[in-house]
C-alpha positions in Angstrom: 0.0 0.0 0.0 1.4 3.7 -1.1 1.8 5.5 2.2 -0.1 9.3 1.8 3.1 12.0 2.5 2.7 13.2 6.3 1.9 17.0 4.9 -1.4 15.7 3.2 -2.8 14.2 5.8 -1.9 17.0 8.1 -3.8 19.3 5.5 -6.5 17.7 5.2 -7.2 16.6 8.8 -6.9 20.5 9.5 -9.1 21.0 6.7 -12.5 18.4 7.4 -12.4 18.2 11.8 -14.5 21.1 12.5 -14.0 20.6 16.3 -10.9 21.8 15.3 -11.3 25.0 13.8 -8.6 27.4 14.9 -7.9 31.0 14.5 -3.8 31.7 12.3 -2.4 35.0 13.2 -0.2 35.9 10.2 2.4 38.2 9.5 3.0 39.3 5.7 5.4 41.6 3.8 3.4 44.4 2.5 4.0 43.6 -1.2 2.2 39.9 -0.8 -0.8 41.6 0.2 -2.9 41.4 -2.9 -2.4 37.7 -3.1 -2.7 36.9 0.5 -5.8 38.1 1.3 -7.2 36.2 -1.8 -5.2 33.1 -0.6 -6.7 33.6 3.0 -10.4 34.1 1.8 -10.0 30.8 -0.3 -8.5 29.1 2.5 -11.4 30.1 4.4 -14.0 29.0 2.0 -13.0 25.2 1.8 -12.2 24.9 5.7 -13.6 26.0 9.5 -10.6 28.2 10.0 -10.3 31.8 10.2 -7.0 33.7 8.9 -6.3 37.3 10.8 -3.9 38.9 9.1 -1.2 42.1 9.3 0.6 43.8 6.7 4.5 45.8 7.2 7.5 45.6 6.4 9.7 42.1 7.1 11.9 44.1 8.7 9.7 45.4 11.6 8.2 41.9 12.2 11.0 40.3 12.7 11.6 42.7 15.3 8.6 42.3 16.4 8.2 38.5 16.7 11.4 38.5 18.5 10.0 40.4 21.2 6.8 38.2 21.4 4.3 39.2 19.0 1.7 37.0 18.5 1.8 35.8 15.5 1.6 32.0 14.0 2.8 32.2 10.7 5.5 34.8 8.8 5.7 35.4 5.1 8.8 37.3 4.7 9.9 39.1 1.7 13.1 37.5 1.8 14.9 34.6 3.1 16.9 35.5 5.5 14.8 36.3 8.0 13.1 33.3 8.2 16.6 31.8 8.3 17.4 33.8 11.6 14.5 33.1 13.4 15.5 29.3 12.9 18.9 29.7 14.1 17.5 32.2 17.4 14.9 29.2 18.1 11.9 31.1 17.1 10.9 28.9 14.0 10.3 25.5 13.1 13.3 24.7 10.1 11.3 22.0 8.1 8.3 24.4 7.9 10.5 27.0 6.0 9.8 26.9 2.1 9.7 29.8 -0.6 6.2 31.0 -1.3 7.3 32.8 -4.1 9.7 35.2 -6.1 9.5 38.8 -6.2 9.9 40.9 -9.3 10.8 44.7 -9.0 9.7 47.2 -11.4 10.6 51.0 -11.9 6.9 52.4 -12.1 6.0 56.3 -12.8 2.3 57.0 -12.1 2.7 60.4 -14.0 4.6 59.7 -17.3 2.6 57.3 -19.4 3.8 59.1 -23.1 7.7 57.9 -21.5 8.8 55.1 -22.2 11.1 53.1 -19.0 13.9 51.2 -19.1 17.4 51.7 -17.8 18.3 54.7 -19.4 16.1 56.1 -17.8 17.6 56.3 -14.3 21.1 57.3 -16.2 19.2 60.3 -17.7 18.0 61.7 -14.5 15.6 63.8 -15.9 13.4 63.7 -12.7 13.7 65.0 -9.1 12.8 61.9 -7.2 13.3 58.5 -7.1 11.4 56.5 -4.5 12.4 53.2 -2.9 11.8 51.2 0.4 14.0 51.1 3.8 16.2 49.0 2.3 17.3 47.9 6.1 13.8 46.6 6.2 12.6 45.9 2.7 13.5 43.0 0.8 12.6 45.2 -2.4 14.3 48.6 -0.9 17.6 46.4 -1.0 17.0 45.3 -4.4 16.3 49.0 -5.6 19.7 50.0 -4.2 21.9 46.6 -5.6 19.9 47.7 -9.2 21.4 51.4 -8.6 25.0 50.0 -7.6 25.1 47.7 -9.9 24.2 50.1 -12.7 26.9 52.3 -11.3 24.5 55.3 -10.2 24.6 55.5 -6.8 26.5 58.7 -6.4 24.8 60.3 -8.9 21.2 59.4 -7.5 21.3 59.4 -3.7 20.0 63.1 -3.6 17.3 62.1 -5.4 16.2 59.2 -3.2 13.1 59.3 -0.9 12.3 56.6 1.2 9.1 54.6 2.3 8.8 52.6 5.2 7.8 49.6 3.4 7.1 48.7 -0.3 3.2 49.9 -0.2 4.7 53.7 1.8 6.7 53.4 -1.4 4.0 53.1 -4.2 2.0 55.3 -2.0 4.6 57.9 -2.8 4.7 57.5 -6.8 1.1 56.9 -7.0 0.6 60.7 -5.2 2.8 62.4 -7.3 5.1 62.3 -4.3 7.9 60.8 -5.9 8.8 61.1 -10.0 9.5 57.6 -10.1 9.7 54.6 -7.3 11.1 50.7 -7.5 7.5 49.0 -6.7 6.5 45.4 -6.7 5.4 44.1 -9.6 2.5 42.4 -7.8 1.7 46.1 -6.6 0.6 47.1 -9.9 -1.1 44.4 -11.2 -3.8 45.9 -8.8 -3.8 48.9 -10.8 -6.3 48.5 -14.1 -5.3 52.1 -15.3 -1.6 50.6 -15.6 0.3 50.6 -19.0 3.0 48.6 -20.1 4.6 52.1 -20.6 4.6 53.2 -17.1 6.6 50.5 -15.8 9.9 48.7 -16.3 10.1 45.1 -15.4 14.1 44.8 -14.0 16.0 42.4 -15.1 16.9 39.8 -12.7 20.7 40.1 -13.9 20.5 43.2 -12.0 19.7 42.4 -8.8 19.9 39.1 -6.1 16.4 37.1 -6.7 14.0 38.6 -4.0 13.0 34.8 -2.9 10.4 35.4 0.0 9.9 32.5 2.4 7.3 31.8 4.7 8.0 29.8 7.8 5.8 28.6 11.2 6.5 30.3 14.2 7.2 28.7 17.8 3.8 29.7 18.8 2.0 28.2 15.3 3.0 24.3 16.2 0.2 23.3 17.6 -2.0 25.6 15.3 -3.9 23.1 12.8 -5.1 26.2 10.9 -1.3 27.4 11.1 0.2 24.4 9.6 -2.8 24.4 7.1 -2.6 27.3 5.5 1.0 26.9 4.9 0.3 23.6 3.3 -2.4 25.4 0.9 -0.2 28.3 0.1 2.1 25.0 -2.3 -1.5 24.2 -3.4 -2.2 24.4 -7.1 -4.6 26.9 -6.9 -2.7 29.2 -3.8 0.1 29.2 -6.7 -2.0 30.7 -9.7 -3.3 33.2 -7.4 0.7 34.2 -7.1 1.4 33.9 -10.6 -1.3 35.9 -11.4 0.1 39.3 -9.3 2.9 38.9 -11.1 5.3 36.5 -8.8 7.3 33.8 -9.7 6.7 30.7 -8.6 10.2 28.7 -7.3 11.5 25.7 -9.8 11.7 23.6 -6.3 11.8 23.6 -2.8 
């Protein structure tokens, strides 16, 4: 007899017991929210669990779950935090996977007649150039390797303004706030007045992947609804609802 892989069974138990229903507490990097609350509200549909979830920056709740928080359940924006909270003992290792794989854009919410690409960050012809903390944004990192590695980082840091988080960020270009900002891809798939004119799609040659992992927390483990809803976001359909706000979905894990 095939034996049924330990995860499905724990899905699925999670999924039908109804005397079981639980309450997940989830942390999420700002950019994932489009997806995430679609994920949650399917997740909700097909079981007797309820999803509560809070948006920032990775950065902040990392801090944050360190000092207690209580949350079941972090989707980071990048790897490495995940990563720490398994070496500091607030994690559980074999729960970490990536969820997806961000893509960064350079987006101007003013300029649809231009035309972006590269040349024009070397052209400067604009006053500012918004990007997230990149101390606490995955993305806000990536914006600043794309600048270094283009070899414009002298010539734009007095042009830079900075959000607190990836959706502060798009907050600024979408106002007028900022000429031109590094946004999420996923951010403006949520916009139907976007043109393939107003944003550049950067290369991955430019910048480290932004792979964002998601990971149980200490105080998840004996969450069925935790450890569920992980287990759905690798579902099939959890992973067309990412493709379709523009992430990539990992070869493996």
């Amino acid at each position: 007899m095939r034996a049924v892989p330990l995860a499905i069974l724990v899905f699925t138990f999670a999924l039908t017991t109804v005397c079981q229903a639980a309450t997940v507490r989830v942390a999420v990097a700002s950019n994932f929210s489009g997806p995430m609350k679609k994920i949650a509200r399917e997740f909700e549909a097909i079981s007797s669990h309820k999803v509560v979830l809070t948006f920032g920056s990775s950065g902040k709740f990392y801090a944050q779950i360190r000092s207690g928080a209580p949350f079941d359940v972090f989707y980071s924006a990048d790897e490495q935090k995940p990563t720490r909270l398994v070496s500091e003992h607030l994690a559980e290792a074999k729960s970490q996977f990536c969820y997806a794989v961000g893509v960064l854009a350079l987006w101007s919410a003013n300029r649809p007649q231009v035309v972006l690409n590269e040349r024009t960050l070397s052209q400067a012809s604009f006053s500012k150039l918004a990007i997230a903390n990149p101390r606490l944004a995955p993305y806000g990192a990536a914006a600043v390797e794309v600048i270094k590695t283009l070899g414009l980082w002298d010539a734009l840091q007095k042009s830079l303004v900075q959000g607190e988080n990836i959706t502060q960020t798009f907050q600024f270009v979408q106002s007028g706030n900022a000429d031109l900002g590094f946004v999420a891809l996923s951010q403006l798939q949520l916009q139907p007045e976007t043109s393939a004119n107003t944003y550049w799609i950067v290369p991955d040659s430019l910048h480290t992947p932004i792979r964002q992992d998601a990971i149980l927390l200490n105080r998840g483990q004996d969450n069925a609804a935790a450890m569920a809803l992980l287990e759905f976001t690798k579902s099939a359909k959890a992973r067309t609802i990412i493709e379709n706000f523009g992430y990539r979905i990992p070869d493996s894990d």
